[in-house]
MDTraj code that builds the backbone (N, CA, C; nanometers):
import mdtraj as md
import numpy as np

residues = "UNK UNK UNK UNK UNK UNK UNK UNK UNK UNK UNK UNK UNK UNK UNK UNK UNK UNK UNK UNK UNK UNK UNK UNK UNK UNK UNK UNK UNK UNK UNK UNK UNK UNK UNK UNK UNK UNK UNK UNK UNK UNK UNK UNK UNK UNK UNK UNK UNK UNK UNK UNK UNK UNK UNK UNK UNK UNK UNK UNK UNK UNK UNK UNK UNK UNK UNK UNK UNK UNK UNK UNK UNK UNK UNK UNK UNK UNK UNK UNK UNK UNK UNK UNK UNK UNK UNK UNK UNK UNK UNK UNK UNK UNK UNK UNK UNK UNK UNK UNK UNK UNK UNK UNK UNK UNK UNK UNK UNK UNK UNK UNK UNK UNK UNK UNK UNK UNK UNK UNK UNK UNK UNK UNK UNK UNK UNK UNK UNK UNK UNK UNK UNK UNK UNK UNK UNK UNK UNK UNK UNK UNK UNK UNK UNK UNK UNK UNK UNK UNK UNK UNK UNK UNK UNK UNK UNK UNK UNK UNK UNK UNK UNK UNK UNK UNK UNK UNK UNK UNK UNK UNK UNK UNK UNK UNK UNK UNK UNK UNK UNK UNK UNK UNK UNK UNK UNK UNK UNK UNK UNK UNK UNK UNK UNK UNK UNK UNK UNK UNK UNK".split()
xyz = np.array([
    [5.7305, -9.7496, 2.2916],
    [5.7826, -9.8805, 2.3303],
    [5.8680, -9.9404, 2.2197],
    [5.8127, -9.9397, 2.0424],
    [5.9155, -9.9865, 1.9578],
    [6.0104, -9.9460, 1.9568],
    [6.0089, -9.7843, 1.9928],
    [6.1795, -9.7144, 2.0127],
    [6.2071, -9.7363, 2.0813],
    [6.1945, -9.7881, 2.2034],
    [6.3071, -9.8397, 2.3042],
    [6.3486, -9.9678, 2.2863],
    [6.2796, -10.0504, 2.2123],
    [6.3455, -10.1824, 2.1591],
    [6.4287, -10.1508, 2.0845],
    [6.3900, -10.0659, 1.9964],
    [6.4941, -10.0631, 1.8723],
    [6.5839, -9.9992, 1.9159],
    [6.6242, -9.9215, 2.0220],
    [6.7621, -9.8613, 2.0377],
    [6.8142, -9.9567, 2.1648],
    [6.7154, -10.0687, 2.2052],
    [6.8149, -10.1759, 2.2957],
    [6.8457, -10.2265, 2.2115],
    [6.8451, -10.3013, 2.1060],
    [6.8746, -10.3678, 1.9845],
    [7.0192, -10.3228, 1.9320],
    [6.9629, -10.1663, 1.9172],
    [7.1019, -10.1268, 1.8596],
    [7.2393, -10.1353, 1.9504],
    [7.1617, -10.0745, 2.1095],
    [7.2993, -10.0949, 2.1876],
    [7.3390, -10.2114, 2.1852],
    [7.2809, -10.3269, 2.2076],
    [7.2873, -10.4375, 2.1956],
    [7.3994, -10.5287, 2.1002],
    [7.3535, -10.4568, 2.0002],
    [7.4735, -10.5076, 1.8691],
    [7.6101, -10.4744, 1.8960],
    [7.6176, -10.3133, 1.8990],
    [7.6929, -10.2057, 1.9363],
    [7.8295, -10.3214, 2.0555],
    [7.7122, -10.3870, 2.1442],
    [7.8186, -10.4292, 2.2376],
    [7.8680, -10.5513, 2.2201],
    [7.8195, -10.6310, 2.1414],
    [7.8565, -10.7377, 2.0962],
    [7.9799, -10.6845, 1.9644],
    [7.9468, -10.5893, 1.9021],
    [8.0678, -10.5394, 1.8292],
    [8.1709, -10.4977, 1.8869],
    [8.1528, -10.4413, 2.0065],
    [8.3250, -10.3887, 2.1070],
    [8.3705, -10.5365, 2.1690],
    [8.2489, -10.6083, 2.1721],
    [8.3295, -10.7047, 2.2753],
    [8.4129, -10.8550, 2.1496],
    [8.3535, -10.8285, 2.0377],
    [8.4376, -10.8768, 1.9046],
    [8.5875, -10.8234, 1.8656],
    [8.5526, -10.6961, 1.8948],
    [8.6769, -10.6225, 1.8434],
    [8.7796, -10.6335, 1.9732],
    [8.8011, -10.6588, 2.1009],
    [8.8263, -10.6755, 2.2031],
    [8.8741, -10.8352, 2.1832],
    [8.7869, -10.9172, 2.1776],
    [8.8336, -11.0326, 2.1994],
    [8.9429, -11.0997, 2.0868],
    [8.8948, -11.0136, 1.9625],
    [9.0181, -10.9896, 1.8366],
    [9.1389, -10.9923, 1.8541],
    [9.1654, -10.8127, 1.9272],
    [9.2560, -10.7506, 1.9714],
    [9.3266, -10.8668, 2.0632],
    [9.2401, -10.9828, 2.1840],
    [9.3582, -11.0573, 2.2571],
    [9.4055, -11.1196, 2.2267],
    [9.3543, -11.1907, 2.0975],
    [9.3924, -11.3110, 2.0455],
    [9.5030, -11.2645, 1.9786],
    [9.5302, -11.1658, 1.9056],
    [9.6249, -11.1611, 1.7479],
    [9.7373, -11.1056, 1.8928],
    [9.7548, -11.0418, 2.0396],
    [9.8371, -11.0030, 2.0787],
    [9.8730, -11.1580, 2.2017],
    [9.8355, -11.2734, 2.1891],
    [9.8245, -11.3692, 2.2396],
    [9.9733, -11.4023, 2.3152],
    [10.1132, -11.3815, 2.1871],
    [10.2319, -11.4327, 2.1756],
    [10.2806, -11.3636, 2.1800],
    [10.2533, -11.1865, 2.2135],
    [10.3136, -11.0920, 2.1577],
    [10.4534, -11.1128, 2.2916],
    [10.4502, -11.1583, 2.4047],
    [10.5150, -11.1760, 2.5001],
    [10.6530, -11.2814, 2.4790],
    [10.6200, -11.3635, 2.3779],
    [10.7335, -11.4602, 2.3710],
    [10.8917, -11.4048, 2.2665],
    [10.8655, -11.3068, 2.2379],
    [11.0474, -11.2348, 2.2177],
    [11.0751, -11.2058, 2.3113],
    [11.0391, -11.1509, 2.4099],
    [11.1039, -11.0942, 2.4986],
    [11.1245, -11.2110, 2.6285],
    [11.0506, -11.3354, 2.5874],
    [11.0662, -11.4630, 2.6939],
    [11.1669, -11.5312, 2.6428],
    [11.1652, -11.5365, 2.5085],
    [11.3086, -11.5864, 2.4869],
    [11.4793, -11.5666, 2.4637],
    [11.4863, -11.4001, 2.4419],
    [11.5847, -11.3411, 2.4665],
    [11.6209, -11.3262, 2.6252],
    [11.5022, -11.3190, 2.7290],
    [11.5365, -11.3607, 2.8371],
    [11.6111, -11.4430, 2.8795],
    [11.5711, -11.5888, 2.8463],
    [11.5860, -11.6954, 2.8710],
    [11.7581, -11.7247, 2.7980],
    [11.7744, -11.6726, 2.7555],
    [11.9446, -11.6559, 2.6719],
    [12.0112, -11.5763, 2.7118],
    [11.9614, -11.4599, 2.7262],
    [12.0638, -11.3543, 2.8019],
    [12.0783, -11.3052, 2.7002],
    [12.0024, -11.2831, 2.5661],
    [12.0516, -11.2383, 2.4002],
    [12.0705, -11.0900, 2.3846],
    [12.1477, -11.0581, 2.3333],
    [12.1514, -10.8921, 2.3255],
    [12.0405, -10.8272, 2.2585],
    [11.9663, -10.8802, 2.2216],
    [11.8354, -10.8631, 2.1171],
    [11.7170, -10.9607, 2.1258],
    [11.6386, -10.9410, 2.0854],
    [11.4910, -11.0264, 2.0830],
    [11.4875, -11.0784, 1.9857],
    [11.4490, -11.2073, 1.9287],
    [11.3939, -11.2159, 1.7956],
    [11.3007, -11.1864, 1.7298],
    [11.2956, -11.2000, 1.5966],
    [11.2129, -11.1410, 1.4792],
    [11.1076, -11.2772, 1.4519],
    [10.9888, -11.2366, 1.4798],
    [10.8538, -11.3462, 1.4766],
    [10.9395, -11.4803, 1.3078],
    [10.9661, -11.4252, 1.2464],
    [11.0215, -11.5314, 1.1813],
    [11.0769, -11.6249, 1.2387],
    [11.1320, -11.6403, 1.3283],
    [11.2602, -11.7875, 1.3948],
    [11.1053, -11.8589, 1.3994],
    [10.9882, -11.8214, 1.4120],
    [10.8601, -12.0028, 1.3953],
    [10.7488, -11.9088, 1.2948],
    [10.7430, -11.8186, 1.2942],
    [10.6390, -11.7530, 1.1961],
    [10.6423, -11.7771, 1.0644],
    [10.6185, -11.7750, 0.9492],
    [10.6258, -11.7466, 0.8351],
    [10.6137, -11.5945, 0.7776],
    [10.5375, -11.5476, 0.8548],
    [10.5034, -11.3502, 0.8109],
    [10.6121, -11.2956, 0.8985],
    [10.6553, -11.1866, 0.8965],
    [10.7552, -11.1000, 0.9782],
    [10.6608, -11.0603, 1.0837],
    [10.5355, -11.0336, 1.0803],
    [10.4473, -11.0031, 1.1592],
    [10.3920, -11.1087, 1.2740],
    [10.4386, -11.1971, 1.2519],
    [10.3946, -11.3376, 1.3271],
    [10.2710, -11.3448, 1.2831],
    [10.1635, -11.3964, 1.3440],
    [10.0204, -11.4654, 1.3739],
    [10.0589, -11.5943, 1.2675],
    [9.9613, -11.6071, 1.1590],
    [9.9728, -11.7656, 1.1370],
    [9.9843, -11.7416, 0.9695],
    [10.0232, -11.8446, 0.9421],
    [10.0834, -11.9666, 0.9546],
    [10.1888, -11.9725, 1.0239],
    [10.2572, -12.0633, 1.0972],
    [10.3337, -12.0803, 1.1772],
    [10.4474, -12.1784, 1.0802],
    [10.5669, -12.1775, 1.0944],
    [10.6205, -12.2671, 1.0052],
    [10.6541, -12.4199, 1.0669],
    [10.5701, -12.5163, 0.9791],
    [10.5475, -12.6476, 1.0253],
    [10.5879, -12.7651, 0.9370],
    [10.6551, -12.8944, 1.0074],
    [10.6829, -12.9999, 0.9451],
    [10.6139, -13.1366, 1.0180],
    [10.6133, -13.2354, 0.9515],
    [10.5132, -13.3442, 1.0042],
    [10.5976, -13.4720, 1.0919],
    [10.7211, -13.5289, 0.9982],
    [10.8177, -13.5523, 0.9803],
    [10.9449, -13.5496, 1.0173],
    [11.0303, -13.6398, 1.0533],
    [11.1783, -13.5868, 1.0618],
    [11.2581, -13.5708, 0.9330],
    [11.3671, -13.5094, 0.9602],
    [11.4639, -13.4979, 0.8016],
    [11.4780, -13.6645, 0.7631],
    [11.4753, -13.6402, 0.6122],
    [11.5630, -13.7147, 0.5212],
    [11.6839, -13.8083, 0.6647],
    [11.6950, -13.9363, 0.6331],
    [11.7797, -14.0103, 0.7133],
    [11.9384, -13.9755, 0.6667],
    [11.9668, -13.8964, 0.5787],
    [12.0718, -13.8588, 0.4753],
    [12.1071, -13.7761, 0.6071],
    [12.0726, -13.6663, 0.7069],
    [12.1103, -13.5882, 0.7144],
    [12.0777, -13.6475, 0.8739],
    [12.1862, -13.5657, 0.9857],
    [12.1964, -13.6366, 1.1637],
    [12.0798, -13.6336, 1.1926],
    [12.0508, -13.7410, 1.2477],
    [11.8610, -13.7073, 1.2895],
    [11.8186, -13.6487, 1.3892],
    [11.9512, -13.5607, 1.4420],
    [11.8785, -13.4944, 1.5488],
    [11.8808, -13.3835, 1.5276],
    [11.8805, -13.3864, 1.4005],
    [11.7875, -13.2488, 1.2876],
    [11.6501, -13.2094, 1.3353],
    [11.6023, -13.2982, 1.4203],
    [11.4633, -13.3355, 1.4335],
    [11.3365, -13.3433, 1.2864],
    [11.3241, -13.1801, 1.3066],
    [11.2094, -13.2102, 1.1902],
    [11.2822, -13.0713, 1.1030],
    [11.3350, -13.0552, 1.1312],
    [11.4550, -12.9236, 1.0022],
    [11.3579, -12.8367, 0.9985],
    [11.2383, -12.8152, 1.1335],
    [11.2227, -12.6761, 1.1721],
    [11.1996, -12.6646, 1.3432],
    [11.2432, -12.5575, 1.3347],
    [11.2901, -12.4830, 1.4941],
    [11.1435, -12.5393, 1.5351],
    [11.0560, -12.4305, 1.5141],
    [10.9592, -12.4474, 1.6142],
    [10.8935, -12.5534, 1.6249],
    [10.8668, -12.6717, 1.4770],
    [10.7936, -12.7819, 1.5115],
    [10.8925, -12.8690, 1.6152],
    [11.0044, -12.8420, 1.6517],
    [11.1470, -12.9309, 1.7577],
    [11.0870, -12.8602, 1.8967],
    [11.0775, -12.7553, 1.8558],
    [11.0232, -12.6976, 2.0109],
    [10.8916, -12.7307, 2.0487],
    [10.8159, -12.7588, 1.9619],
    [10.7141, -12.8140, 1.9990],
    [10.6723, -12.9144, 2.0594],
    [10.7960, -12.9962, 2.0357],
    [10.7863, -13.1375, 2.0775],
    [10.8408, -13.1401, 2.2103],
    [10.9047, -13.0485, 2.2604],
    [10.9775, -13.0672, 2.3839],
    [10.8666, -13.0580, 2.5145],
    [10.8575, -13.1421, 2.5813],
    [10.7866, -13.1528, 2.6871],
    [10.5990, -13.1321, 2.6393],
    [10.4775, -13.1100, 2.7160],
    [10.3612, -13.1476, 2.7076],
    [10.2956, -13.0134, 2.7740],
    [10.1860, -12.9310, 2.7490],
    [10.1461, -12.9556, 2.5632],
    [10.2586, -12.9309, 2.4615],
    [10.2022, -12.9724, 2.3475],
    [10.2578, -12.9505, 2.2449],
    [10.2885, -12.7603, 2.1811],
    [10.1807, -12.7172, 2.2296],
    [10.1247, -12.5881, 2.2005],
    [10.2039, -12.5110, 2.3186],
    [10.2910, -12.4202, 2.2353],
    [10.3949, -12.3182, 2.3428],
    [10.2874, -12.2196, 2.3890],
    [10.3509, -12.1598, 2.4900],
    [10.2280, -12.0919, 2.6073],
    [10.3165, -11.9837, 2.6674],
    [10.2811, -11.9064, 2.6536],
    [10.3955, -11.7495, 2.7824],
    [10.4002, -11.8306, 2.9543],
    [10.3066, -11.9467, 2.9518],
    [10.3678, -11.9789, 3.0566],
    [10.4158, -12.1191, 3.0794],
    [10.4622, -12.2111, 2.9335],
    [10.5593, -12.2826, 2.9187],
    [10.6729, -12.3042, 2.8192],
    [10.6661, -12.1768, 2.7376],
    [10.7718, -12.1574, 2.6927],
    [10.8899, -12.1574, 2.7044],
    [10.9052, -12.0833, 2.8357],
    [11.0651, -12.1046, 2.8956],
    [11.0883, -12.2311, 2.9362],
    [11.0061, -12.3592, 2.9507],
    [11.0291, -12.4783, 3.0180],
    [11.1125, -12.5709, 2.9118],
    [10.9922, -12.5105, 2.7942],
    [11.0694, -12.5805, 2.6080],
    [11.1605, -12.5347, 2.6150],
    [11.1892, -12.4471, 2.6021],
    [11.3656, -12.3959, 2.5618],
    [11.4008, -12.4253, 2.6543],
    [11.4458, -12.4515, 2.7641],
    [11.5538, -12.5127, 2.8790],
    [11.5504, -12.6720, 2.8217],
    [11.4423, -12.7714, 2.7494],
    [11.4559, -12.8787, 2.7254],
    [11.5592, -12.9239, 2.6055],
    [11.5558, -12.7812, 2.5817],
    [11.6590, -12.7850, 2.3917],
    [11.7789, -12.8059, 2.4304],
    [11.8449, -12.8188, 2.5331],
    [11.9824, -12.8113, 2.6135],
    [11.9885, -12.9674, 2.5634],
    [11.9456, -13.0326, 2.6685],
    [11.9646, -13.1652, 2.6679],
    [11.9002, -13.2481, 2.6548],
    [11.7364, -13.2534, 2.6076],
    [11.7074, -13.4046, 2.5497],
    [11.7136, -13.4047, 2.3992],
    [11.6962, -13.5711, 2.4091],
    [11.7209, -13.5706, 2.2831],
    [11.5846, -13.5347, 2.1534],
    [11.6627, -13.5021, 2.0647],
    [11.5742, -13.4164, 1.9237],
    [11.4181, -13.5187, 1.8815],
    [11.4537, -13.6539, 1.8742],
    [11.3992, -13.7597, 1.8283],
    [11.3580, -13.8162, 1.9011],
    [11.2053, -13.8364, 1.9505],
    [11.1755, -13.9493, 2.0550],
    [11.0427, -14.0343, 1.9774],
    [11.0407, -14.0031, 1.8510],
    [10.8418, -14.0544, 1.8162],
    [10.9291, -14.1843, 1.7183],
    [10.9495, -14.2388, 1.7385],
    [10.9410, -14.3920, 1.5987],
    [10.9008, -14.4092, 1.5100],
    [10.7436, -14.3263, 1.5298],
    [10.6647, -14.3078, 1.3929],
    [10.6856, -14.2233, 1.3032],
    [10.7797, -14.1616, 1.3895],
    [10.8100, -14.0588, 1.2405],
    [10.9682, -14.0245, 1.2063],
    [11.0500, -14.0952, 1.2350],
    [11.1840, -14.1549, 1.2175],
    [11.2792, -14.2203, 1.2796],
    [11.3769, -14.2491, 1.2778],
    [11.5096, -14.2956, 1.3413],
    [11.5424, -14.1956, 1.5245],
    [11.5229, -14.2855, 1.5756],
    [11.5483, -14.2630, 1.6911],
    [11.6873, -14.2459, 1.7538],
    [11.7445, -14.3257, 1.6896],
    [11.8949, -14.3704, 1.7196],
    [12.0002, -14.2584, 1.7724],
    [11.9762, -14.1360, 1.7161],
    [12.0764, -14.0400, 1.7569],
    [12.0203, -14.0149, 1.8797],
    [12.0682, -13.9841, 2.0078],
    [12.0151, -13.9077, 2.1465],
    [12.0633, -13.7796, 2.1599],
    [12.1686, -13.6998, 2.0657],
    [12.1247, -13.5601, 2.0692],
    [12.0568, -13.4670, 2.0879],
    [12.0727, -13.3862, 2.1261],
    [11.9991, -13.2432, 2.1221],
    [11.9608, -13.2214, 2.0254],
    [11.8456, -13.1160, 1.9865],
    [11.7953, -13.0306, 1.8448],
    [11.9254, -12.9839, 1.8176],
    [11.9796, -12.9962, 1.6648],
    [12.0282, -12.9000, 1.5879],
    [11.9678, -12.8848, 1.4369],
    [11.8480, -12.8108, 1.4529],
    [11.7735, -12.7913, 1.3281],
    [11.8488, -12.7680, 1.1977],
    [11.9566, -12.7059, 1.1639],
    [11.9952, -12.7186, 1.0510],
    [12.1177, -12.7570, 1.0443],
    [12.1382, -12.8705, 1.1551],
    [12.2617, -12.9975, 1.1316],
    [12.4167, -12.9180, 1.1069],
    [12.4206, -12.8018, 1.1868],
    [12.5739, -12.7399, 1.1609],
    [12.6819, -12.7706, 1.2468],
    [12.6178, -12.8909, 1.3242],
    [12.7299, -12.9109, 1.4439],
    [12.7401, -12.8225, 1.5951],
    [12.6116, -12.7131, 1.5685],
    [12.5750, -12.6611, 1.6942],
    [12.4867, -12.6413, 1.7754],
    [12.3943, -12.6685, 1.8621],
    [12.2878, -12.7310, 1.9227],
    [12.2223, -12.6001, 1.8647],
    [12.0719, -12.5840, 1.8639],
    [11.9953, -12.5060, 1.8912],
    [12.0232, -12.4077, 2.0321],
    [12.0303, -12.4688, 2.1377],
    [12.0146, -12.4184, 2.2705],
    [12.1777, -12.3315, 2.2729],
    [12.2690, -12.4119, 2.2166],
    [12.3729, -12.3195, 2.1783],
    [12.3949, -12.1783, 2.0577],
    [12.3204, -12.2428, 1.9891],
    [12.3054, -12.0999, 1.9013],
    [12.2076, -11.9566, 1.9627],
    [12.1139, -12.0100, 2.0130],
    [12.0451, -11.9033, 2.0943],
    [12.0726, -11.8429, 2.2244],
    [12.1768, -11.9474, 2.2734],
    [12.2805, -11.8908, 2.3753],
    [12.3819, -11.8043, 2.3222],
    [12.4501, -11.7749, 2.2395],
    [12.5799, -11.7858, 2.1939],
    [12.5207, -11.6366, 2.1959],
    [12.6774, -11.5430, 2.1897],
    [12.6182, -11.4000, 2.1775],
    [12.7337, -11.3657, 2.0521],
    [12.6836, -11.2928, 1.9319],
    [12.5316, -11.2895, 1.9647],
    [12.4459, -11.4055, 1.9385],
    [12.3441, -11.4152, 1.9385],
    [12.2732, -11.5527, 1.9095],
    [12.2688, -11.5521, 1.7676],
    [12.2652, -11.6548, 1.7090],
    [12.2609, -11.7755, 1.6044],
    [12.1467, -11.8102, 1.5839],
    [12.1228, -11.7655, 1.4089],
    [11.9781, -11.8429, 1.3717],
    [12.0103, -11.9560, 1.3651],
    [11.8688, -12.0949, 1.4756],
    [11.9068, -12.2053, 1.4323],
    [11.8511, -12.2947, 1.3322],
    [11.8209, -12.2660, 1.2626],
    [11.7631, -12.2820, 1.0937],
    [11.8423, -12.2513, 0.9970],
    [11.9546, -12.1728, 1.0236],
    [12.0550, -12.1499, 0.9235],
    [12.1707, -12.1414, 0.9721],
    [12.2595, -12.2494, 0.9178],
    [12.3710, -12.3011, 0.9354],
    [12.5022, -12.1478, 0.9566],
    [12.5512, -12.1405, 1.0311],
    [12.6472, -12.0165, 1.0750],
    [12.5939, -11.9243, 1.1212],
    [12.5958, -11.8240, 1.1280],
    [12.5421, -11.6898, 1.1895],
    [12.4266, -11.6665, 1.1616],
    [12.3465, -11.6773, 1.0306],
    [12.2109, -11.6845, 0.9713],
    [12.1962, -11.5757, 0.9310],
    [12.0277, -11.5832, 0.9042],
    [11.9883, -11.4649, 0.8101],
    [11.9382, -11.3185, 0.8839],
    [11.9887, -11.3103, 1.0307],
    [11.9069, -11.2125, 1.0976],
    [11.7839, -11.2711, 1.1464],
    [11.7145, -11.3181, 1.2131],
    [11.6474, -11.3798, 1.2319],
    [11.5999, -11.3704, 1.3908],
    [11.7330, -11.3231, 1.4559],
    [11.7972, -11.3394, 1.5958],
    [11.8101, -11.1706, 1.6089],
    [11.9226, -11.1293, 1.5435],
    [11.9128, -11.0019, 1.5583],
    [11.8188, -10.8937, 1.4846],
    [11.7199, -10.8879, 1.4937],
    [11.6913, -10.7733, 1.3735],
    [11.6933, -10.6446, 1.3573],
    [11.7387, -10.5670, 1.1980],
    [11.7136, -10.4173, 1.2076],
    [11.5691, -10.3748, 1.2259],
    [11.4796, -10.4514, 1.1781],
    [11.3301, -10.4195, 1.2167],
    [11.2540, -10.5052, 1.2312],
    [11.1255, -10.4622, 1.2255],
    [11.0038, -10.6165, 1.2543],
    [10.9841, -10.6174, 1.3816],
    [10.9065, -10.7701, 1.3396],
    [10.8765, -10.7860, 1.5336],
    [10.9885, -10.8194, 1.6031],
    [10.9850, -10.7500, 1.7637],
    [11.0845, -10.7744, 1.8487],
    [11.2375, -10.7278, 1.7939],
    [11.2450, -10.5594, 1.6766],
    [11.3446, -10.5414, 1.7057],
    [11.3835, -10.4390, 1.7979],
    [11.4263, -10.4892, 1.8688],
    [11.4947, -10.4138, 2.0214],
    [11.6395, -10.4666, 2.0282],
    [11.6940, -10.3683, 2.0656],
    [11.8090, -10.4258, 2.1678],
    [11.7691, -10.4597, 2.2976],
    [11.7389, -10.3539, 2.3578],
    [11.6645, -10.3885, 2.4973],
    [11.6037, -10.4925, 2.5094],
    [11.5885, -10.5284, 2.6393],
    [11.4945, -10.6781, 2.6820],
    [11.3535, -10.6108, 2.6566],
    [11.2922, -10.7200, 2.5989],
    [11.1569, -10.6144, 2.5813],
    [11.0217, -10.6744, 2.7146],
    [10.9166, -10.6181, 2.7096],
    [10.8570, -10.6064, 2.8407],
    [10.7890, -10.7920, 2.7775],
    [10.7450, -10.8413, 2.8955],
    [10.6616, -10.9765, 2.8702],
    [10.5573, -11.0285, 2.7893],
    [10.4751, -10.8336, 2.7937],
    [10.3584, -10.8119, 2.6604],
    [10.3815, -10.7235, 2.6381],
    [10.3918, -10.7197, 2.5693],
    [10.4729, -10.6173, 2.4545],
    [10.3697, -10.5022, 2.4080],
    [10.2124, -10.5733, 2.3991],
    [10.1023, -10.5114, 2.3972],
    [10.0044, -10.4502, 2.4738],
    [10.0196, -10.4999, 2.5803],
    [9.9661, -10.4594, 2.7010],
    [9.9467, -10.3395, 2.7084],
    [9.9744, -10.2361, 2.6966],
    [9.9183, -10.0469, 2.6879],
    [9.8411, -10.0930, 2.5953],
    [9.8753, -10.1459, 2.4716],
    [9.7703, -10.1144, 2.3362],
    [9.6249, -10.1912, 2.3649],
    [9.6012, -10.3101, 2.4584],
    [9.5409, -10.3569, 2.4866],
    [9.4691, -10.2817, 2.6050],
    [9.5017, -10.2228, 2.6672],
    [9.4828, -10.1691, 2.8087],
    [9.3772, -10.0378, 2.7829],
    [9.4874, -10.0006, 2.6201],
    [9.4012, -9.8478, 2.5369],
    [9.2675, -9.8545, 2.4999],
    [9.2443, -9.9932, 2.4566],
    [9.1636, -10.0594, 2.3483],
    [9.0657, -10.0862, 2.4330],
    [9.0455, -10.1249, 2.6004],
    [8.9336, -10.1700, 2.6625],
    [8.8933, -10.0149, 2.7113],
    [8.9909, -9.9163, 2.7465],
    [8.9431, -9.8165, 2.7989],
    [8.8646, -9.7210, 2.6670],
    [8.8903, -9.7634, 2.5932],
    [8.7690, -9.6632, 2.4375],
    [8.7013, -9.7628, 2.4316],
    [8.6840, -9.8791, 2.4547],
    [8.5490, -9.9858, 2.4146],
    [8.4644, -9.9457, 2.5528],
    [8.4880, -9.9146, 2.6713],
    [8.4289, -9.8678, 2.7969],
    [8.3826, -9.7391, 2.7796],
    [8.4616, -9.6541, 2.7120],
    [8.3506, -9.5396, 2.6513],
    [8.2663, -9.5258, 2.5791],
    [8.3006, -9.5900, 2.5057],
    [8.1302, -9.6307, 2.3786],
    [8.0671, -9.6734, 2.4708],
    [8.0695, -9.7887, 2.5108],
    [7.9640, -9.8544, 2.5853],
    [7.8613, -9.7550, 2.6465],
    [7.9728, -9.6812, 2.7206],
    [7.8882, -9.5759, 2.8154],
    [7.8149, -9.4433, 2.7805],
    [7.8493, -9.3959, 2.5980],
    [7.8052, -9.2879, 2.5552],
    [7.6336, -9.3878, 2.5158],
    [7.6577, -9.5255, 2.4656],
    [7.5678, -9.6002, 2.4172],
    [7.4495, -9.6175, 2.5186],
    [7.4899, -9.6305, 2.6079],
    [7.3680, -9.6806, 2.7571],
    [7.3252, -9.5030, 2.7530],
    [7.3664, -9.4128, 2.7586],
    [7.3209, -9.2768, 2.8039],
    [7.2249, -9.2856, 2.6588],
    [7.1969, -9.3052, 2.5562],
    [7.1379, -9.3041, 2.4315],
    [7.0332, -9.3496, 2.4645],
    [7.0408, -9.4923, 2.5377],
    [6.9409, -9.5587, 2.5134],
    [6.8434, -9.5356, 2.6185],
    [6.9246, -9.4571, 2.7525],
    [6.8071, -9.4130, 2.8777],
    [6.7097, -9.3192, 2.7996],
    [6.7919, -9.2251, 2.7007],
    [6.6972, -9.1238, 2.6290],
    [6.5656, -9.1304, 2.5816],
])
top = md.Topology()
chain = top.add_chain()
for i, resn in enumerate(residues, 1):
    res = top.add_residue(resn, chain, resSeq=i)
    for name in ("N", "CA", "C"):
        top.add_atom(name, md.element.get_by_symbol(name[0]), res)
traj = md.Trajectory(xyz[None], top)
C-alpha cells in the first residue's frame, strides 16, 4: 500500500511538472502571433523584429515603457516618444491582445496622440508620430518599405530585419508557434501515459 502511494505521489508531481512546463511554454509564446498581425495589417514586405515594443530582440519582457508625454520642447503628438506605450493608449484595454491589436493600429491613422491632461498638453490633435519626423506612425508602417517609428527616417532595421524575431519576408502564420506548442503537448501526453502505466504496476 506505501508503494502505491508513493508512486501516486510521484506521478502526481510528474504531472504537475508537464502541466508547468506547458503552461510556461503558452505564456512566453503568448505574442508570438503579433509580427505577423502587424505586417498584415500594412501590407509590409516583412514582419517586424520584437524590438519596435520589446527591449530584448527576443521579445518577452521588459517591454519598452514611458509614463509621460515628451518634453513640451518637442510636437506633443510625440505622445510618450515610445511606439508601444502610444499604442497602448489607443482604444480599451490598454493591454494589446492578438485579438485587439489590429483595432490599435487602425487607431494610429487618425486619433489624436494626446488625450490624458494628466500627463501633458493636449493641444495638438494629431496622430502618433513617436519620434516627431513629420511622419505619422501609421504612415511609416504603411510606407513600403516600412519605417521605424522611433527613429526619425528609415531607422535602425527594426521593420525590416536580417534576423531575430519575425525575420521573414513572407507574411508569417498568426502563431508563429503553434507546431512548437502543438509538439510540446503531444510529448507531455506521452509521459503522462508511460507515467500512469508505472503506476498501475
Amino acid at each position: 500500500m506505501r508503494g502505491l502511494l508513493s508512486r501516486a505521489r510521484r506521478f502526481g508531481f510528474a504531472l504537475a511538472a508537464v502541466a508547468g512546463t506547458l503552461l510556461h511554454a503558452a505564456t512566453g509564446a503568448a505574442h508570438s502571433d503579433f509580427p505577423g498581425i502587424i505586417q498584415d495589417t500594412f501590407g509590409s514586405s516583412c514582419a517586424p523584429q520584437c524590438t519596435l515594443c520589446h527591449v530584448n530582440p527576443a521579445g518577452g519582457l521588459p517591454v519598452k515603457a514611458a509614463d509621460f508625454y515628451v518634453d513640451g520642447m518637442n510636437p506633443s503628438h510625440r505622445g510618450y516618444g515610445v511606439f508601444v506605450s502610444n499604442l497602448k493608449d489607443r482604444g480599451v484595454p490598454s493591454t494589446p491582445t492578438s485579438l485587439n491589436l489590429r483595432d490599435k493600429l487602425k487607431l494610429l491613422q487618425n486619433e489624436p496622440c494626446q488625450k490624458d491632461t494628466t500627463k501633458g498638453s493636449t493641444a495638438d490633435m494629431a496622430p502618433c508620430d513617436t519620434d516627431g519626423d513629420g511622419m505619422s506612425d501609421w504612415e511609416e508602417l504603411a510606407a513600403q518599405p516600412a519605417r521605424d517609428p522611433e527613429v526619425s527616417g528609415v531607422g535602425n532595421g527594426a521593420i525590416c530585419p536580417a534576423y531575430g524575431c519575425g525575420a521573414s519576408i513572407g507574411t508569417l502564420p498568426r502563431d508563429a508557434d503553434a507546431n512548437g506548442r502543438a509538439g510540446a503537448l503531444m510529448a507531455a501526453f506521452g509521459v503522462a501515459l508511460v507515467l500512469a502505466r508505472r503506476v498501475r504496476r
